[in-house]
N, C-alpha and C positions, 0 to 999 in steps of 0.2 A: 380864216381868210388872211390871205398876206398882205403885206402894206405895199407900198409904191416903193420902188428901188430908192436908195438914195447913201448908197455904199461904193457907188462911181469914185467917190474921189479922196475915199478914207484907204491911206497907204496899209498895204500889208506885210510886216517882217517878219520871216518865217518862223514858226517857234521851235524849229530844227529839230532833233529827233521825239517822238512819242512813245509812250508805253509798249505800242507796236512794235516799234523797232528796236526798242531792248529787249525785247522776246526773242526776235529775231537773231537778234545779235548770241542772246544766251544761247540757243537752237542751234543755230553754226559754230559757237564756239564748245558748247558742251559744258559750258558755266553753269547748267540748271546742277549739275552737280554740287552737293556742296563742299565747302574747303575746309579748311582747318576749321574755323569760328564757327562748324555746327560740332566741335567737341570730334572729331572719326567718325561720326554716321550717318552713314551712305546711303541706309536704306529702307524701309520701315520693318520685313522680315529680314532684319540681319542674321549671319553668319559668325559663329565664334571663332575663334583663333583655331587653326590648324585641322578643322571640320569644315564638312560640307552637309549640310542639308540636301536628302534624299527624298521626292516623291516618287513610288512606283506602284506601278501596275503589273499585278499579273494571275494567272489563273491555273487553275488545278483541274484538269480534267477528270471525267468519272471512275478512266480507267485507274489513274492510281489513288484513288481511294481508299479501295481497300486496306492498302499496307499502310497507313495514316492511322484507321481505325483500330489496328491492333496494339495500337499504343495504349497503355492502361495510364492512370494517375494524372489525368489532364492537368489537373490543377496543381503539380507540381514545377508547373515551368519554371517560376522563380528558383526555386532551389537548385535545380538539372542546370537551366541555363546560368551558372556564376557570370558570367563575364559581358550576358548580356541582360540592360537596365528594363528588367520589366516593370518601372514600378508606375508606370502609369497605365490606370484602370482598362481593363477590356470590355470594347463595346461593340454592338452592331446597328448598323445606321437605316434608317429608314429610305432607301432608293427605289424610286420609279412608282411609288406608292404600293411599295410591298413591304409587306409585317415580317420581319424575322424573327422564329418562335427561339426559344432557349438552345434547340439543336442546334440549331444554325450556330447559334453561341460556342456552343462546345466544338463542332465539328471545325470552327476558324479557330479555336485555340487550339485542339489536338493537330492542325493543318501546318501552324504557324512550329509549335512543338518541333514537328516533323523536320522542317523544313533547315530549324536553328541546328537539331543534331546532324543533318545531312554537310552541312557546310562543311570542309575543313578549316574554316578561318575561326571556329568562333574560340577554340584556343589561343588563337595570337591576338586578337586583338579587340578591342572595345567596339562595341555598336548600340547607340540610343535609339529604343522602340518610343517614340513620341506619338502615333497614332496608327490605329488596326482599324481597319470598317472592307465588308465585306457584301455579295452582293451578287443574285444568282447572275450568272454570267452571260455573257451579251449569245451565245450558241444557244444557249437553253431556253432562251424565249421563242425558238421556232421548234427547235426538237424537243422539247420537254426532257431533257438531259439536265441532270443533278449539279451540273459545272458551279462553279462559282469566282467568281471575278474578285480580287482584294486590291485595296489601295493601301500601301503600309510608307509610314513617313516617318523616317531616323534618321540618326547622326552616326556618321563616319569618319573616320581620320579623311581628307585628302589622298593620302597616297594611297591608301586601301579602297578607292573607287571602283577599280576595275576589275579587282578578283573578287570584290563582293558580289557584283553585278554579274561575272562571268560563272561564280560558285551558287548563285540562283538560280540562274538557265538552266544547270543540272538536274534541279527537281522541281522546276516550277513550268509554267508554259505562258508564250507569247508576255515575255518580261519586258518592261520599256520604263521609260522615264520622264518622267513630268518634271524641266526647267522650272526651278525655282521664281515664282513672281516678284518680281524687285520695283518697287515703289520709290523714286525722290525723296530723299527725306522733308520733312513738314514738321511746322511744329506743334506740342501737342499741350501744352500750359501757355498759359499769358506771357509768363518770364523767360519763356523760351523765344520768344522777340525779338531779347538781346541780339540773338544770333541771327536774326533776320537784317541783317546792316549790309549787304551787300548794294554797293553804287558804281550802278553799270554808266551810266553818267551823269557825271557832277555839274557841268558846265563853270567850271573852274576858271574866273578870271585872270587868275594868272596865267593861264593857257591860252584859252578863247582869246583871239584876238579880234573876234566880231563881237564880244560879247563889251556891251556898252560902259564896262566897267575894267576892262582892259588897261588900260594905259591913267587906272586913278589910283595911287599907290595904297591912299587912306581909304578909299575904298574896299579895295581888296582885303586890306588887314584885318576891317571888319567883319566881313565876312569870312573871314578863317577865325577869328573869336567866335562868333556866332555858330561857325560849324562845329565847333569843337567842344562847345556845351550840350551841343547833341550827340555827338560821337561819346562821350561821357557817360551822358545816361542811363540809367539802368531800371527795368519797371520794376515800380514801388516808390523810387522817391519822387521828391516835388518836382517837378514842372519845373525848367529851369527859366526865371526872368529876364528878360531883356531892356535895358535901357533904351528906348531906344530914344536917337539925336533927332533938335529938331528939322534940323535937313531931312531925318528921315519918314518924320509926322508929315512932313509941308508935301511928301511925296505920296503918300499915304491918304490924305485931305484930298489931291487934286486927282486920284484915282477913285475915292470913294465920291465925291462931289458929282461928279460927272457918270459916273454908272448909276447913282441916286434919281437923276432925274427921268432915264431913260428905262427902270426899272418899272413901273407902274403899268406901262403898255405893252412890256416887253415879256417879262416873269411871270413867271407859275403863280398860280396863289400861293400853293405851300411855301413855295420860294419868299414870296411877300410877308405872308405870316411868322417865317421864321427870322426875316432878318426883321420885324418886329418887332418881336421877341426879344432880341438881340442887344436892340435899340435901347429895350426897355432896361432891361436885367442884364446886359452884361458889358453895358459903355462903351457899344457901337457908336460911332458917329464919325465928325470928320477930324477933332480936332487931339485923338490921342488912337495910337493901334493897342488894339485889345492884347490880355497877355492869354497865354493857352492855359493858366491855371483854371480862370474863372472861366474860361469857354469849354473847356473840358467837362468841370462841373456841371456846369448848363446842358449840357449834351447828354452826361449820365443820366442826370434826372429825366431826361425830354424822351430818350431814346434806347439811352443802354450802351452809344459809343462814347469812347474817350478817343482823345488829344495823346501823340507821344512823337516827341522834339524829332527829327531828320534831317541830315546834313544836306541832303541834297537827293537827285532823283533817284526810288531803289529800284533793284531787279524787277522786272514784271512778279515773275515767282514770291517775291519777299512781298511785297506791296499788297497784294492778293491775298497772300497767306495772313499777312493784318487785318483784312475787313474781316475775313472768318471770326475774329474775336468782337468784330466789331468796336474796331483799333483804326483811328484814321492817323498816318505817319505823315504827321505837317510842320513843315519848312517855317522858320523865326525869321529870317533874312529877309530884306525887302528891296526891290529892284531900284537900277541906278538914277538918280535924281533926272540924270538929261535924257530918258528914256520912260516919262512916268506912265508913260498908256500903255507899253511893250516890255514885255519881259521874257528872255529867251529858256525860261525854265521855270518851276512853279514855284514861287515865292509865297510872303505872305498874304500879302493882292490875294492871287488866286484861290489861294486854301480858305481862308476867311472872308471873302464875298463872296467866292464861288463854289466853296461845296461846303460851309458851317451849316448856314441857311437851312441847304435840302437834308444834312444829315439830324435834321431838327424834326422831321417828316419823318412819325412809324413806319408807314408802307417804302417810303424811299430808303428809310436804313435799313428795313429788312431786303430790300430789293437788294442792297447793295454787300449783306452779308452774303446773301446767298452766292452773287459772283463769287465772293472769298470761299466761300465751304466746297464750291465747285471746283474750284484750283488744288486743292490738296491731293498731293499725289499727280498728278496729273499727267500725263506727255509733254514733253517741250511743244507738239504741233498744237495740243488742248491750250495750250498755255498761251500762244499767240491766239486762238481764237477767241478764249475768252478778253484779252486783253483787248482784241479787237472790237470785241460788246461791248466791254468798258467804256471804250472809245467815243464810241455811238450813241452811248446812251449816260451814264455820268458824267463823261467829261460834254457831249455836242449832242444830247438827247433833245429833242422836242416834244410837245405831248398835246393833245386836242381838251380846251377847255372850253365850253359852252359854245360851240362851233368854231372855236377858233384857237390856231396855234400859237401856243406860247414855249419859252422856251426855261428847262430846267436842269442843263449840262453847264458843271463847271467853267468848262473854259468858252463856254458863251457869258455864264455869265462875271466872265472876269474881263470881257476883253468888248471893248466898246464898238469896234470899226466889225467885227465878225459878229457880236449880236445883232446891230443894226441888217446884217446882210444874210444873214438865218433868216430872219422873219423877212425877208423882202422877198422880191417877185423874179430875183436871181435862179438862188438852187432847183433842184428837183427834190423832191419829195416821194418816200416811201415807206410803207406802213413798218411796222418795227416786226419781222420775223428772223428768229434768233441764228436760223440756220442761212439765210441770208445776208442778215448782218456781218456774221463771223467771217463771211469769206470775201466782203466789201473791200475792195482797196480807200488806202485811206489818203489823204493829202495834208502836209506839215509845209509846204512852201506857198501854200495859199490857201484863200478860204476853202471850207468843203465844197464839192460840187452835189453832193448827196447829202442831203439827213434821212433820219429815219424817226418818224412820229410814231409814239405812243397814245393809245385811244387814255389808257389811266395807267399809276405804279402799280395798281392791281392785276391789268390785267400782264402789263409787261412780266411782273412776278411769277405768274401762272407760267407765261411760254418760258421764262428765264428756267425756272424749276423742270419745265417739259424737257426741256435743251439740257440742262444738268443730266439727268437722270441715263441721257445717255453716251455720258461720258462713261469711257471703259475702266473701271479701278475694280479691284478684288474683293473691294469694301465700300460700307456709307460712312459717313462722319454724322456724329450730332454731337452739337455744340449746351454743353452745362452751363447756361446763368451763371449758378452760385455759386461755383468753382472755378469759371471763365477758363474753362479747358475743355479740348474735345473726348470723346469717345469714338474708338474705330471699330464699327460695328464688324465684325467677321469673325464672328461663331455666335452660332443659335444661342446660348444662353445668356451674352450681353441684347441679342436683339429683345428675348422675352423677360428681361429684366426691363429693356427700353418700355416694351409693352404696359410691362406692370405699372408703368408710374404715369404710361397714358391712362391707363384703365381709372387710375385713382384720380386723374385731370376730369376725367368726363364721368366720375361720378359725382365730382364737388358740383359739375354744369347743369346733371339732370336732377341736383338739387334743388339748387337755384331753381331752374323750369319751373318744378314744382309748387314750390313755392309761392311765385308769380301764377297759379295756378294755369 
């Protein structure tokens, strides 16, 4: 149930652009690209210097067959063909669930044989056989005709493109080419972070001249120290400390005081429980700001996220690509003294009352990886929408607790005059469906006019993962614990390795069972 309005006469300044809108921004400008600081790589199947990676298709009718088959010595291709690298294994793939017996085997190697001595190029110049799979061909499932369909994928100089491709039409049939898949690149280790530091905006007071810290010199200063311990950073070492001034406790005291009272009636339990938590073990209160070493700590143990220092707001894409490790990138800086309720960008207010808390909650830090795992790779337009569910739901989520809404988004609950007016009899209200969500316009110049409630982080996790799943990428990612790096699932034999290690998870479970009779 909602409360009685009472958000009429709390001012609102707008928190100017959101994670939305540096999506957007990177989208238009073509930024999802990465620049120098990913090291050159563009792209997850990269290309090597002066090659081009070939997919193609093509097929061998029955009629020439025959002159294929009077080749003797199949298994001499490596030695015949010098100049071309057979030396990965030949195989035949299981398509459309049909068994290809050994012939089949043979008949695509003496086909392929054929096909390398027919060329005139394979004297001049180098070509990589990287994969052969073969496959009765799409005619011969109505006419019972012997065709067979191949997909073959190698490497070629660049400039030898189009006389390879022209000197295969000669003896092959209906030849074509399958566009290389090109993925964003992502990162794929914990320490590969580093290079996640792109800051689409900073809200730089030296710049800003709305921004309430403008025209305070010592102000300003501090906060370029403070950025530049983060810009420093590198994962592995400590957690860089902040002194921080008591001007800037007194501002810190009169932001945490005041969100303090109105938490009770306002916040989630997990919310409650984990600031705590908080309270207890890691020297929340009013009268000193926590440092990220010890909250980090607290967070490994609780959940499996850590703390790592940020200058200022990062790319949608970078930001994202952190929860996947379950890496929350949190701001040291803390907003200007004559501004303590309002802060035009996320400081340390927000990160540390407003999402330590919920990343304190199993089900909401797994919630909240999963956005991350789902960004990897992604489209710049996936990328705004996920950002856009971010939005809705970690940053201005609601959720239904014992009939009643509370609320469990960050920047609700960092910001006093827009909690108050969430739970009032203002907004409209709608249930949380992901494919809805994402295409919600959002509002940064005043409160929302829409939230979207979740019934529990359980069941949001379910549609969040429903919603995932059909994002377009060539691959899955799953993410290692104990090596805090992913895996890119795209080929059968990392999937049935992934398999193997479930098999052995649910044999230790239906021990246990046992057990427990």
């Amino acid at each position: 149930m909602k409360t009685e309005s009472v958000a009429q006469n709390i001012p609102f300044v707008g928190r100017k652009r959101s994670l939305i809108e540096d999506a957007r921004k990177e989208r238009a400008s073509g930024s999802s690209s990465p620049g120098p600081s990913r090291g050159g790589e563009n792209f997850v199947f990269e290309e090597k210097e002066g090659t081009v990676t070939l997919n193609i298709l093509f097929a061998l009718s029955h009629e020439k067959n025959a002159g294929f088959f009077k080749t003797g010595k199949v298994f001499e291709v490596r030695k015949t063909c010098a100049s071309l690298d057979m030396s990965c294994r030949w195989r035949a793939s299981i398509k459309s669930g049909l068994r290809h017996r050994f012939n089949v085997i043979k008949y695509t190697c003496v086909c392929l044989y054929m096909i390398c001595m027919s060329l005139p190029w394979i004297q001049t110049f180098e070509a990589k056989l990287l994969h052969i799979e073969s496959r009765p061909g799409r005619k011969s499932k109505n006419s019972g005709c012997d065709d067979l369909e191949f997909f073959m994928r190698c490497e070629v100089h660049i400039s030898d493109t189009d006389i390879f491709i022209n000197s295969l039409k000669r003896v092959a049939d209906d030849v074509r080419t399958i566009p290389e898949e090109k993925v964003p690149w992502f990162p794929r280790k914990i320490r590969d972070l580093d290079k996640c530091n792109l800051l689409i905006t900073k809200y730089d007071p030296d710049m800003d001249q709305d921004h309430p810290g403008f025209s305070d010199p010592e102000y300003r200063k501090r906060r370029c120290f403070i950025a530049e311990l983060a810009a420093n950073y590198r994962q592995g070492e400590p957690l860089p400390r902040v002194e921080y001034t008591p001007e800037e406790v007194a501002t810190w005291k009169e932001v945490y005081r005041t969100l303090r009272t109105i938490y009770p009636d306002l916040a989630c339990r997990q919310f409650l429980g984990g600031l705590q938590q908080l309270e207890r073990e890691c020297g929340y209160g009013e009268d000193s700001i926590p440092q990220l070493q010890e909250v980090s700590a607290f967070l490994r143990e609780k959940t499996g996220f850590q703390l790592r220092p940020v200058a200022g707001l990062l790319s949608a894409r970078d930001f994202l690509a952190s929860l996947a490790f379950r890496v929350f990138q949190c701001t040291q800086y803390i907003r200007h003294a004559s501004a303590p309720m309002h802060s035009p960008e996320p400081d340390c207010c927000h990160e540390l009352l407003g999402h330590i808390p919920m990343l304190a909650d199993k089900e909401f830090a797994q919630f909240s990886q999963e956005i991350g795992l789902a960004s990897l790779g992604a489209s710049d337009e996936d990328i705004e929408r996920l950002s856009t569910l971010y939005w809705f739901t970690v940053e201005f989520g609601l959720c239904k607790q014992n009939g009643t809404v509370k609320a469990y988004g960050a920047g609700l609950l960092s910001s006093y005059g827009e909690l108050i007016y969430a739970l009032s009899n203002e907004p409209e209200y709608k249930p949380f469906n992901p494919e809805e969500t994402a295409i919600q316009p959002y509002q940064d110049q005043t409160f929302q006019p829409v939230y979207f409630v979740s019934e529990s982080f359980e069941d949001a996790k379910i549609k969040m993962r429903r919603y995932s799943s059909s994002i377009q990428r060539p691959f899955s990612v799953r993410y290692d614990p104990f090596t805090c790096s992913l895996e890119v699932l795209d080929q059968p034999s990392k999937i049935q390795h992934a398999l193997g290690q479930m098999r052995d998870d649910l044999k230790i479970l239906h021990s246990a069972l046992e057990k427990l009779g």
